[in-house]
Short mmCIF file of the C-alpha atoms (twelve columns), coordinates in Angstrom:
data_MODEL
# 
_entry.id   MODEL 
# 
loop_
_atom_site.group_PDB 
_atom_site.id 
_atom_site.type_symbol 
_atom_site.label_atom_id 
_atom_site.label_alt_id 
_atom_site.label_comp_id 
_atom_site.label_asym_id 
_atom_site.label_seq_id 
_atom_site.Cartn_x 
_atom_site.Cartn_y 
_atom_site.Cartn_z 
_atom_site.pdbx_PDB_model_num 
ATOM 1   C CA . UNK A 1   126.047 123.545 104.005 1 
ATOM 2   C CA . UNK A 2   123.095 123.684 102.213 1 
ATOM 3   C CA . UNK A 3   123.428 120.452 100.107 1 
ATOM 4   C CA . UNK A 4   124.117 119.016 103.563 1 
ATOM 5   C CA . UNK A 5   121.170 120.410 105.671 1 
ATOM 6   C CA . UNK A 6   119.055 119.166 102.659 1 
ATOM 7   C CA . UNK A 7   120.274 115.755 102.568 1 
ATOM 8   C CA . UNK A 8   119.689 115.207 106.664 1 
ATOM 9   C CA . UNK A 9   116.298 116.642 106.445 1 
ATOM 10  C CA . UNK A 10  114.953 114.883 103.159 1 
ATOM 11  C CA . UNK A 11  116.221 111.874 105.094 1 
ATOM 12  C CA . UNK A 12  114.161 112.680 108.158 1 
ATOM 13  C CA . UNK A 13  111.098 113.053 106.275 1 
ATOM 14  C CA . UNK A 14  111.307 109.682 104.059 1 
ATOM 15  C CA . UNK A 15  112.364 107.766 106.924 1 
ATOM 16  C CA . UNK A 16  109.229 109.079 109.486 1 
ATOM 17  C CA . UNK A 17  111.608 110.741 111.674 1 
ATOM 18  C CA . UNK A 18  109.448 113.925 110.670 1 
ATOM 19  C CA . UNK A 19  106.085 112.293 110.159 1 
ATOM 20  C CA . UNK A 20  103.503 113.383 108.051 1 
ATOM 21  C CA . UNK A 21  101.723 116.749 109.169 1 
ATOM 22  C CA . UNK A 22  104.452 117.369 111.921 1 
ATOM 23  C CA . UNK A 23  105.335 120.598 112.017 1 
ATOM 24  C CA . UNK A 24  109.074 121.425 111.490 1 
ATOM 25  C CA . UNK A 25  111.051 124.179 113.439 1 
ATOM 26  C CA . UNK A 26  113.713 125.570 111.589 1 
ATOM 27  C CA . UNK A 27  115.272 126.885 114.730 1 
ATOM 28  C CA . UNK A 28  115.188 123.460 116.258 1 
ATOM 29  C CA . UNK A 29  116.532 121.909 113.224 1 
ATOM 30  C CA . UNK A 30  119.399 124.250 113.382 1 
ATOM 31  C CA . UNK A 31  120.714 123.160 116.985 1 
ATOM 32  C CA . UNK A 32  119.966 119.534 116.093 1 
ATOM 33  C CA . UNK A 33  122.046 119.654 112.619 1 
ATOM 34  C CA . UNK A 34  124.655 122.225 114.193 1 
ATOM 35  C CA . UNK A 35  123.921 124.339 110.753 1 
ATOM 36  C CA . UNK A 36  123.385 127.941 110.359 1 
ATOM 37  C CA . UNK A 37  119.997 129.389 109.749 1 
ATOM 38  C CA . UNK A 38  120.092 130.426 106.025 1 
ATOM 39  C CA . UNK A 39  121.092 127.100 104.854 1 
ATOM 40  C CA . UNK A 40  118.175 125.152 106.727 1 
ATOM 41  C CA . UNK A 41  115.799 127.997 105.278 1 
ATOM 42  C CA . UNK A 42  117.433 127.241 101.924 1 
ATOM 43  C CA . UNK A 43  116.909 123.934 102.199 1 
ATOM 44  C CA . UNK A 44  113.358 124.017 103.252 1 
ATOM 45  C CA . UNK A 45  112.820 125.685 100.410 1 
ATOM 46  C CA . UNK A 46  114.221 123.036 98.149  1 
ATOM 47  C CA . UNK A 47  111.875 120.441 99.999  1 
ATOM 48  C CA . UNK A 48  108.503 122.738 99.181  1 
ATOM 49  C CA . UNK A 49  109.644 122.357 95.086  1 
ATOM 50  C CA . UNK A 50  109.972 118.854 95.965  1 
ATOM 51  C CA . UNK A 51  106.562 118.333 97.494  1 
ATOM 52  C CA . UNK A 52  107.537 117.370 100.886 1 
ATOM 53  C CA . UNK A 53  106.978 120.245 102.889 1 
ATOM 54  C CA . UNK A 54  104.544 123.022 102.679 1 
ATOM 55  C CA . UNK A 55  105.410 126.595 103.971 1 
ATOM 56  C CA . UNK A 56  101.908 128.041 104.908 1 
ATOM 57  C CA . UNK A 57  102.152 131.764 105.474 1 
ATOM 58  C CA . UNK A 58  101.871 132.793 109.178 1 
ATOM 59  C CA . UNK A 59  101.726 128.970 110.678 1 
ATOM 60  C CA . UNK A 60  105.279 127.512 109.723 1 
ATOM 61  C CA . UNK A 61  106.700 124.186 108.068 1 
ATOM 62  C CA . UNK A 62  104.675 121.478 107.769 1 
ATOM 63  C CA . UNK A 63  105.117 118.100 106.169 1 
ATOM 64  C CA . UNK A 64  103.496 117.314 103.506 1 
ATOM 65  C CA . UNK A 65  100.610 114.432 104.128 1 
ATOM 66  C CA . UNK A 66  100.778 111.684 101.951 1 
ATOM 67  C CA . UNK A 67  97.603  109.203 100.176 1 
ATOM 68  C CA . UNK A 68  96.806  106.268 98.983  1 
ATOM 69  C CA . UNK A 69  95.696  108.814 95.963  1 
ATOM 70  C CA . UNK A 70  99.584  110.125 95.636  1 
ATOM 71  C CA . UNK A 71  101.117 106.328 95.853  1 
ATOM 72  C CA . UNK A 72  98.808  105.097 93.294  1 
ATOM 73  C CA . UNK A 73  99.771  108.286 91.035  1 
ATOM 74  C CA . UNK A 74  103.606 107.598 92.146  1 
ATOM 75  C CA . UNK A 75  103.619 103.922 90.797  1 
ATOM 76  C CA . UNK A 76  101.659 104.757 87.505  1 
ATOM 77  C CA . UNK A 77  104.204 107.319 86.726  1 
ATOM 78  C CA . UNK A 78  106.845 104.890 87.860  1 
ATOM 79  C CA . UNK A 79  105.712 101.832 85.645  1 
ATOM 80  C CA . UNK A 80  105.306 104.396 82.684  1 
ATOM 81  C CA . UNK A 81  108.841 106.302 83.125  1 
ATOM 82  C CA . UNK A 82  111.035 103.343 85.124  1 
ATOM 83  C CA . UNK A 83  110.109 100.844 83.500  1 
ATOM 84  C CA . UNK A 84  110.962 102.225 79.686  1 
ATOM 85  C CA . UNK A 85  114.002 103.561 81.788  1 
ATOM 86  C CA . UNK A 86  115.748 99.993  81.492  1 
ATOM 87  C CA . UNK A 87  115.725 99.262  78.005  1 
ATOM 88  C CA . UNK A 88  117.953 102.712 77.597  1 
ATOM 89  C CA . UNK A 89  120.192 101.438 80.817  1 
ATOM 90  C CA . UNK A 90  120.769 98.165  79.004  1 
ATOM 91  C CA . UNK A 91  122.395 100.246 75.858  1 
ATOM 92  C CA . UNK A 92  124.113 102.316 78.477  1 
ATOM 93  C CA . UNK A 93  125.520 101.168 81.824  1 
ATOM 94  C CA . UNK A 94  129.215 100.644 81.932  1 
ATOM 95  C CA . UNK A 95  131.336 97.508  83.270  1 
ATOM 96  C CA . UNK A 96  131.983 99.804  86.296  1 
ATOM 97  C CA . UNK A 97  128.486 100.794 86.686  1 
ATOM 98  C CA . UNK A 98  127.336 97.193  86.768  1 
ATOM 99  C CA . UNK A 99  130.083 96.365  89.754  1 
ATOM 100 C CA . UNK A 100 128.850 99.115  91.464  1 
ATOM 101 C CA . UNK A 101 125.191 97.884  91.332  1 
ATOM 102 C CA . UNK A 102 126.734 94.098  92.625  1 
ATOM 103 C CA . UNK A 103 128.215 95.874  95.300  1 
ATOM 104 C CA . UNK A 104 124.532 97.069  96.317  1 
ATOM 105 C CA . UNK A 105 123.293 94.014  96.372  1 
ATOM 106 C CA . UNK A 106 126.234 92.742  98.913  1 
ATOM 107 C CA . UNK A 107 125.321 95.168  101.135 1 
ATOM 108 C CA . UNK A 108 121.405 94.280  100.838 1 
ATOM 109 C CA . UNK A 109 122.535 91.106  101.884 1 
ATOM 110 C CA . UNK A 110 123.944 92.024  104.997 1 
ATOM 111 C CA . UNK A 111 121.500 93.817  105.929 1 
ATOM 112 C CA . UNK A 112 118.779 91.144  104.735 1 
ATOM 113 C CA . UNK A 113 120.628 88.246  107.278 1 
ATOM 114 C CA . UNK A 114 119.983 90.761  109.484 1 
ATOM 115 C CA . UNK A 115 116.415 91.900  109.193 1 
ATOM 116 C CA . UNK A 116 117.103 95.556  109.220 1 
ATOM 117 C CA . UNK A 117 114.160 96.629  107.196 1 
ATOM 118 C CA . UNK A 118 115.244 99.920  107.367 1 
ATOM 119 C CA . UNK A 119 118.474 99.765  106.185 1 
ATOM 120 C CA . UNK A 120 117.488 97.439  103.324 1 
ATOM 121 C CA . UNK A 121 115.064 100.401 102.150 1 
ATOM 122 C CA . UNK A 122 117.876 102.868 101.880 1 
ATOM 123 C CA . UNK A 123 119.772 100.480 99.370  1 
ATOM 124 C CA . UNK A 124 117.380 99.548  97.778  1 
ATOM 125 C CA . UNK A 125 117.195 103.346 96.996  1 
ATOM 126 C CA . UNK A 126 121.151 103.215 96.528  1 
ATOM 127 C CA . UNK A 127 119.901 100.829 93.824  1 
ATOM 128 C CA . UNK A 128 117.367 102.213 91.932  1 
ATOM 129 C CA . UNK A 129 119.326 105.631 91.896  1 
ATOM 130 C CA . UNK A 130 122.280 103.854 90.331  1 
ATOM 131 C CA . UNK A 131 120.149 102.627 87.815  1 
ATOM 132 C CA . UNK A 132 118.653 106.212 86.743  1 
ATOM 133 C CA . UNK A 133 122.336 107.842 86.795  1 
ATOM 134 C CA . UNK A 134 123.215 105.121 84.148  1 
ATOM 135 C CA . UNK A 135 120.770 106.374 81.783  1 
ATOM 136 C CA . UNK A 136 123.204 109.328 81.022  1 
ATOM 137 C CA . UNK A 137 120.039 111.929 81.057  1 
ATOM 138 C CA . UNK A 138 119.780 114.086 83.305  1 
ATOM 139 C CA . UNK A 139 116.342 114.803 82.847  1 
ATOM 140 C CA . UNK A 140 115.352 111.714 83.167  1 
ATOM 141 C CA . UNK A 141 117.502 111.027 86.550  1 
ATOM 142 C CA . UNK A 142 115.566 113.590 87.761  1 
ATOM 143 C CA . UNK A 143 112.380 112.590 87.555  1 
ATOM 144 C CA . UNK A 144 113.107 108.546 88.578  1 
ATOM 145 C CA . UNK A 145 114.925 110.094 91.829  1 
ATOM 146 C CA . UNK A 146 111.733 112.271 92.770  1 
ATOM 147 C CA . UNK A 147 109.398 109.529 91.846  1 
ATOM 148 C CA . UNK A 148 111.108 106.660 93.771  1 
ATOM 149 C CA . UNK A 149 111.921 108.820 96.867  1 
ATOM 150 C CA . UNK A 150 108.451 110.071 97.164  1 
ATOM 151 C CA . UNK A 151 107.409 106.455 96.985  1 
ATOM 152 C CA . UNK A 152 109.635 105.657 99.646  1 
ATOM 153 C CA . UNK A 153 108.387 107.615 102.162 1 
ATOM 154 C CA . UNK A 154 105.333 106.132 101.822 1 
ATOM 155 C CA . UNK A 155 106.969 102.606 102.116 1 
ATOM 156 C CA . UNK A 156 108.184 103.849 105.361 1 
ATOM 157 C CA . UNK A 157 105.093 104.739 107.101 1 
ATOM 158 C CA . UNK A 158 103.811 101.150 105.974 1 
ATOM 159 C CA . UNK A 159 106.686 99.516  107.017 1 
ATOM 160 C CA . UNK A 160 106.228 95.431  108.182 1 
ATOM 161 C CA . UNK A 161 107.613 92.516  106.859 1 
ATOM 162 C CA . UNK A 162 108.551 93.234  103.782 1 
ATOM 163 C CA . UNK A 163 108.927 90.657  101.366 1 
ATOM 164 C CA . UNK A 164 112.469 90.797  101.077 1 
ATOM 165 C CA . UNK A 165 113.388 87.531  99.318  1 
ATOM 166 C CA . UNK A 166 110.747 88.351  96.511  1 
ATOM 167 C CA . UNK A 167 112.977 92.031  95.937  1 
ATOM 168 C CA . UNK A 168 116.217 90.245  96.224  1 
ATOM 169 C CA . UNK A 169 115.250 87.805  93.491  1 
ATOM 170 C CA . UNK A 170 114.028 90.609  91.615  1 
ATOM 171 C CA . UNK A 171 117.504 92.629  91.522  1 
ATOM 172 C CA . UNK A 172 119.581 89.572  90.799  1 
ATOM 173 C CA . UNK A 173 117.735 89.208  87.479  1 
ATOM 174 C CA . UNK A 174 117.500 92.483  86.695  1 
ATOM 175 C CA . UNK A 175 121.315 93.011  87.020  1 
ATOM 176 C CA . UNK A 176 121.608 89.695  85.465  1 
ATOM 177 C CA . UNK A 177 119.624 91.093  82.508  1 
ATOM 178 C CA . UNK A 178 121.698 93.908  82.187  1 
ATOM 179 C CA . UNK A 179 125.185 91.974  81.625  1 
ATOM 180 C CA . UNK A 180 123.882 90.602  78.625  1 
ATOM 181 C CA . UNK A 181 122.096 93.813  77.627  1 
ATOM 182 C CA . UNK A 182 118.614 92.486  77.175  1 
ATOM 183 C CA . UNK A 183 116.578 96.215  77.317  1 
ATOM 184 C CA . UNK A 184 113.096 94.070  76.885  1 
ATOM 185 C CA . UNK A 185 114.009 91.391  80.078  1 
ATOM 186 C CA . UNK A 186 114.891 94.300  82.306  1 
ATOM 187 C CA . UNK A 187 112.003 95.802  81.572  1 
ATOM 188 C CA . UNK A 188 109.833 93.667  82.201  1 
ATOM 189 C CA . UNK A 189 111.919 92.326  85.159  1 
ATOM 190 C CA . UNK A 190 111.499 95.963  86.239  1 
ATOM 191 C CA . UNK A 191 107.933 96.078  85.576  1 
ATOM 192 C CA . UNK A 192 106.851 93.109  87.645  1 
ATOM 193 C CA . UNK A 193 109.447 94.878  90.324  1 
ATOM 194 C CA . UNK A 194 107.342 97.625  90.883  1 
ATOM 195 C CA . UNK A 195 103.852 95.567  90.838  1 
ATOM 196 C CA . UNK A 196 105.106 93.346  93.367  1 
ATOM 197 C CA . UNK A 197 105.569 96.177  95.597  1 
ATOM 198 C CA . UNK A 198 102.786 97.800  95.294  1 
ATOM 199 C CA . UNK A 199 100.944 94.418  96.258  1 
ATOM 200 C CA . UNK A 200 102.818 94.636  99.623  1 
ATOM 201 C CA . UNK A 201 102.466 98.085  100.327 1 
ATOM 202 C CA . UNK A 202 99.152  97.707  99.596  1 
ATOM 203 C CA . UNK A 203 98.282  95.013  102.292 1 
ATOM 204 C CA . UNK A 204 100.255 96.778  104.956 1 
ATOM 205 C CA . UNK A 205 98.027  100.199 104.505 1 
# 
């Protein structure tokens, strides 16, 4: 119940449902997610460690703002970590894991001939989190999961047209860079990726 009440919550909070500085109510929460009290507390807890709430003594729940400041700091940890990521998923990723990351795209496709913008977010997040659980380290998967989610809420609040032909392209010749195993194309692929996105976000703040 915990894992669960995390999950709905964390998904809340990247997708704006709980904006920025709103304050949460765990009691509120509770009734909404039909979960008991302790778990919700438990999982607000896992959130603070996480950055994306703060728990301020004697005022309640709050979630955490976001800045241009923290995307900036986000992407240069992403282009430093991510990035070098992809020449160890080239050595790595199995047949299966490679079918699993077409079937992503299949599904981004749907969702692309159909403009949900939302949607296309979450797998692309579906993506990038099947790449990091292909570099067999679990250290690492942690930190590329925290990174990209934190960056995604921020995509979120500055969500408009995003250039979703430009991302599409991008993924195609990533993946296509990973059949043949080439750890230098993918990251570089991966590199130019994360630049391009940061152009967008960057006009839409």
């Amino acid at each position: 119940m915990v894992d669960t009440a995390y999950e709905a919550i964390k998904r809340d909070i990247i997708t704006c449902v709980l904006r920025p500085g709103e304050y949460i109510n765990e009691r509120q929460l509770c009734e909404r997610l039909r979960i008991g009290r302790t778990p919700v507390h438990q999982a607000i807890g896992h959130l603070a460690q996480e950055n994306l709430v703060d728990v301020i003594p004697r005022k309640g729940i709050i979630v955490r703002a976001v800045s241009i400041d923290e995307y900036f700091n986000l992407d240069e940890a992403r282009l430093l970590v991510e990035v070098e990521a992809m020449r160890l998923v080239a050595k790595r990723i199995t047949q299966t894991e490679l079918e699993a990351l077409e079937a992503i795209l299949a599904r981004s496709h749907e969702a692309r001939l159909a403009r949900n913008l939302e949607e296309l977010l979450m797998i692309d997040r579906d993506f990038h989190f099947a790449l990091a659980e292909s570099t067999r380290n679990a250290v690492l998967i942690g930190m590329l999961k925290s990174a990209y989610e934190r960056s995604l809420r921020i995509w979120f609040i500055s969500l408009g047209d995003q250039n979703v032909d430009s991302s599409r392209d991008e993924h195609e010749r990533l993946l296509a860079a990973l059949r043949k195993r080439d750890g230098e194309g993918a990251a570089a692929i991966m590199r130019e990726h994360i630049l391009s996105s940061r152009a967008h976000t960057m006009r839409q703040a």
